[in-house]
N, C-alpha and C positions, 0 to 999 in steps of 0.2 A: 151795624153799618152806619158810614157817618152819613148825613145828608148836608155837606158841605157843596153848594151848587161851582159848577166848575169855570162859569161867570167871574166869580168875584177873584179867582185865582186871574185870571186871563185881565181884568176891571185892573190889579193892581201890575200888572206888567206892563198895561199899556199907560200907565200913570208915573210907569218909570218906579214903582217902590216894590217891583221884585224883578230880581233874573227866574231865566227859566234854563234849570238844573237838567232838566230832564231831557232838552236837546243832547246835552253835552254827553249823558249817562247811555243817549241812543246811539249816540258816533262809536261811544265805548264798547259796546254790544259787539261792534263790526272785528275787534280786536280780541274780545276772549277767548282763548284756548282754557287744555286742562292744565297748564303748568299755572297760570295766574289763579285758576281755582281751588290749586294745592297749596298755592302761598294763603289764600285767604284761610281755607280751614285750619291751617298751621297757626297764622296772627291768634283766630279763634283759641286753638288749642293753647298757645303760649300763655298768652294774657289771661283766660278765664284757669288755667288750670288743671287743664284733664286732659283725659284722651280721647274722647268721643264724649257728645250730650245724646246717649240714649235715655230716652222716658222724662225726658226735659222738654221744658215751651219755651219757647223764644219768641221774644218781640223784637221787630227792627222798626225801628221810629226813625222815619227818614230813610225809605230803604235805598233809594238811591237807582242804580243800577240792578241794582237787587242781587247783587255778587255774596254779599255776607247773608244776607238769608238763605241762599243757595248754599252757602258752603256749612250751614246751620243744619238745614236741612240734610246734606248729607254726611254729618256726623252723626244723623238720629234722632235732630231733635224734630217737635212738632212746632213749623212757624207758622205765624202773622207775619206780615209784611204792610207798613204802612207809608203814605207820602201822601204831600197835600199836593203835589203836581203830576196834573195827567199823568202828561210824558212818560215821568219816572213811572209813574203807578202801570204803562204800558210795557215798560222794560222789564219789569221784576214779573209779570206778564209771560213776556217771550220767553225768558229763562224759566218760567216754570214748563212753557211749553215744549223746552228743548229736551228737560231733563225729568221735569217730572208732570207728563201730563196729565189731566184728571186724579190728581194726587189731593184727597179729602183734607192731610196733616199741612197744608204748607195752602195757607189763606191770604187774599193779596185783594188791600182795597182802597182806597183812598181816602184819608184823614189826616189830621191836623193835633201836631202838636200844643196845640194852645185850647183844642176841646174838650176842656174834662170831662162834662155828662159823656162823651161818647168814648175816651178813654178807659174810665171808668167802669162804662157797660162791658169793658173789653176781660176785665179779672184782672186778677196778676201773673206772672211769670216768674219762672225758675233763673232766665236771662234775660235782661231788657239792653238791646245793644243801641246804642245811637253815635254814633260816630261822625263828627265834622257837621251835623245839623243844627242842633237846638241853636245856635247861636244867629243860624239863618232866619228865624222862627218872625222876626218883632218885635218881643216879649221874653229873653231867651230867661230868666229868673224865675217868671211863670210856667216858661215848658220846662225847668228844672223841677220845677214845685212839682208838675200835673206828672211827670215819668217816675218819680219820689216814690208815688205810690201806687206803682204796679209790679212792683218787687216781691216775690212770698218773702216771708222770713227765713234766712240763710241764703238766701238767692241773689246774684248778680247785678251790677249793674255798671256796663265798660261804656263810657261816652269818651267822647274830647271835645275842648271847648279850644277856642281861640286866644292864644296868651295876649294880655295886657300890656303893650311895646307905650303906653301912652301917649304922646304928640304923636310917634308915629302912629298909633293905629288912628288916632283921631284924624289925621290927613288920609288914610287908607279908607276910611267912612268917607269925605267927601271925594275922593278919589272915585269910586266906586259908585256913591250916588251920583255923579257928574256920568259917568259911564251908562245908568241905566235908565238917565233922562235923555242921553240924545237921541236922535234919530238911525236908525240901525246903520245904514249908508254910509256913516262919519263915524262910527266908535271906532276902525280901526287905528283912530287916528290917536287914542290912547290907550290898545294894546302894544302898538308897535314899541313905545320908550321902555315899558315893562319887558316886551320877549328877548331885547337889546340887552338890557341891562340883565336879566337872569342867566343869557347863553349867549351872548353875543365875547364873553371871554371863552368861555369852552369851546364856542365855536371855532375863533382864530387858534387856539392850542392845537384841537383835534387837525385845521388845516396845516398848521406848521409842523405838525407830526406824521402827516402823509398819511390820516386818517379823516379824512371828511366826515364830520355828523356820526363819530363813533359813540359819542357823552349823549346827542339825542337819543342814538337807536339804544345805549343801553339803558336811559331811565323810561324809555316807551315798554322794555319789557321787563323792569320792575315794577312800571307801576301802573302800567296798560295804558289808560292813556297816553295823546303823543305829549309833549312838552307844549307844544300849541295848545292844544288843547285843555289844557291844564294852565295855563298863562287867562285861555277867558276864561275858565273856571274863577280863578281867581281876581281877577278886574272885574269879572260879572257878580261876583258872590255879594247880594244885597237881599235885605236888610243884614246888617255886619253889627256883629256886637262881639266883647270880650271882656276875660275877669283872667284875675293874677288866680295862682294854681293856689294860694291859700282861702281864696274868698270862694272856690269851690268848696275846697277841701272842710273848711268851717260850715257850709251851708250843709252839707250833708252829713256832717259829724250831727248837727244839731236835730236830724232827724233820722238818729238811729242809725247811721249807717259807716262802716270801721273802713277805712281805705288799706284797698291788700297790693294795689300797686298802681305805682305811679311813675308816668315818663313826662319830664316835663325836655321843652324846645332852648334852655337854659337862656331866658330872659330876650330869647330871640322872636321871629314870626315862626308862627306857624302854630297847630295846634298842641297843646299841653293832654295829654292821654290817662285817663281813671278807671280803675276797675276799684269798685265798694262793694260791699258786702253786708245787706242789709239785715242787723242785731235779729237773733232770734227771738225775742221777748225785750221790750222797755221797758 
């Protein structure tokens, strides 16, 4: 168990150098059904490669909402669930208690990427999942180092990191750090250019088509969040960091581990997506 005091989480939001993920993760809660929980086990299934992980452990670093631990879980395997925000750590929580309560296989606690001695207490994994985190971290090169090695040998490891757009992303960092230094009362006053600019043409299509808000309601139930919601996700998402899919792909060839698939955002925003596989023997 980490003893990460939940002070210094709460210390660095109100200093403005973090969002808090785990609001957003509980809005999201209000919206799952089983059809988004059949998409998730499916992503699982495509990307790692099987049909079920029975008799396998999984780690979710950064669980999030706790969707893909859930959906880990019910393919068989036995999870951890990790998050250094309350919040989140209360969501992944809920959904344990919706679906699997008093369930001994499927453990949920609050920790930190960036804490090795407490990582490390943790063993390794058959899957260690992290998706759209590490790069939230701080330190995101460090939490690639500390997740590195909690992989058995032949065993997985599916992250995404955030592609390298350079000047833009570099405006997107103070973008973003401007957002989680104001005062909560005024930030909408720089989501609004952003929710404009991403659906504000869908939006006039959808009405000149005699379909009102058809592009919102169908990316709300691909991707469960609504588009709003997903709009602060993304203006809120601090501390923000990024690497180009080869400064990945190098950092973990160098430590053993063969990449079995890759989707990258072709030079665009958005996350570039890794599944490695970590050498049986060096």
């Amino acid at each position: 168990m980490s003893n990460l005091p939940a002070t210094e989480f709460q210390r660095e939001v109100s200093a403005g150098q973090r969002f808090e993920f785990g609001k957003n993760w509980r809005r999201f809660l209000n919206t799952l059904n089983e059809q988004r929980i059949a998409r998730a086990e499916e992503s699982l299934r495509s990307y790692l490669g099987v049909d079920d992980l029975r008799g396998r452990s999984f780690l979710d670093v950064g669980s999030g909402s706790g969707l893909f631990s859930l959906a880990a879980r019910r393919l068989g395997a036995s999870v951890r669930s990790l998050d250094y925000d309350p919040v989140a750590v209360e969501c992944a929580r809920e959904l344990r208690r919706r679906y699997y309560p008093d369930d001994d296989a499927w453990i949920i606690e609050r920790g930190s990427a960036l804490d090795a001695p407490y990582l490390t207490s943790l063993g390794t994994f058959d899957v260690v999942y992290s998706w759209g985190v590490l790069h939230h971290t701080g330190a995101m090169w460090q939490a690639l180092e500390n997740v590195s090695a909690l992989v058995v040998p032949g065993g997985s490891l599916f992250i995404s990191i955030y592609n390298d757009q350079g000047r833009t992303s570099r405006r997107w960092w103070r973008y973003k750090r401007a957002y989680n230094r104001l005062p909560r009362g005024v930030r909408f006053a720089l989501l609004l250019p952003v929710a404009l600019r991403n659906w504000g043409p869908s939006t006039v299509r959808d009405l000149a088509r005699g379909r009102p808000f058809a592009s919102w309601r169908a990316y709300s139930q691909r991707r469960g969040m609504t588009p709003w919601t997903d709009v602060v996700d993304w203006v809120g998402g601090f501390p923000f960091e990024v690497a180009r899919p080869e400064q990945v792909f190098d950092f973990f060839r160098q430590r053993g581990y063969e990449l079995r698939k890759l989707k990258t955002v072709g030079g665009g925003i958005g996350c570039n997506e890794f599944v490695f596989v970590r050498a049986a023997s060096r």
